[in-house]
N, C-alpha and C positions, 0 to 999 in steps of 0.2 A: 440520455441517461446520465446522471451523474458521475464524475470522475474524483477518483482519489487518492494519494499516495500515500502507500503505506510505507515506511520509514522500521526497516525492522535488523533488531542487535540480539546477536548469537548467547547464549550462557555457553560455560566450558562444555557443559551436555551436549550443548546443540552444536557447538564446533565440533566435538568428539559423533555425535551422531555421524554428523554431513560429512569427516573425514571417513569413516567406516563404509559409508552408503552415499557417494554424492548424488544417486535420483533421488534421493529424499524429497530434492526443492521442488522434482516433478507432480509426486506424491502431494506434496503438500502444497502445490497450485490447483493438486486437482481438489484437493479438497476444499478450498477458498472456493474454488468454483463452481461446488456441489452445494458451499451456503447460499449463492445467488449471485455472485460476484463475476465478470470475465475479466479477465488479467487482458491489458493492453499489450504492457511494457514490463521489463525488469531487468536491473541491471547489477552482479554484483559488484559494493563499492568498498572504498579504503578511507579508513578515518572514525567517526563516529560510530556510523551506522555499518552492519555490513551488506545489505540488501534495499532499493529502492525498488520498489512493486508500484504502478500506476492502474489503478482498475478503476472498471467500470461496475456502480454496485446501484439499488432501486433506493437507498435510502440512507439514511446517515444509522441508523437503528441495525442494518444489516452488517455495516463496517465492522461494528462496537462488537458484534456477534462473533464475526468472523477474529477480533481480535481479543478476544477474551478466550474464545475456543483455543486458540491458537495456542495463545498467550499461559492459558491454564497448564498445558503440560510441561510448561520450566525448562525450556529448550529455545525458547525464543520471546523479548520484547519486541511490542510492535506499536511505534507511534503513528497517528492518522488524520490527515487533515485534507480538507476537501479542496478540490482545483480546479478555479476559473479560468476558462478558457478567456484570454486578454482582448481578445475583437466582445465579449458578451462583458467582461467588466468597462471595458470603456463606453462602451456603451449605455448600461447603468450609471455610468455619472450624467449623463446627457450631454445634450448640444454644449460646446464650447469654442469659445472664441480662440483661437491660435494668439494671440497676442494678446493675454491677460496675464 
């Protein structure tokens, strides 16, 4: 199945939510996961973004789903981009000569 990380940044709402309620994030895996999605991975981070999500989803149509639903209630951005596994892209380029 397809893999993809979702890249996702809090509003004040949704900081002020997750300080009130920290299972929120459970909550709302379980709900990614009720769109069609299994969450692999997640980490929370520091810097741009505050959350990196790695899942596994049936389509690119179901990400967009999952990040508009999400996205719709004003408590969190969510950007998405899909992720090659590196033994299946190098692969996709083909045979190559080591010394080119």
């Amino acid at each position: 199945m397809p893999i993809y990380i979702l890249l996702s940044t809090l509003s004040g709402e949704g900081v002020e939510s997750l300080k009130k309620n920290p299972s929120r994030v459970q909550q709302v895996n379980a709900e990614v996961e009720s769109m069609g999605a299994r969450i692999i991975d997640q980490w929370a981070v520091l810097g741009a973004f505050d959350f990196v999500t790695v899942i596994e989803a049936a389509d690119e149509l179901t990400v967009a789903r999952i990040a508009v639903e999400i996205g719709a209630r004003g408590s969190t951005k969510i950007q998405s981009m899909p992720a090659i596994p590196v033994a299946e892209f190098l692969d996709a380029l083909g045979p190559r000569d080591v010394y080119e």
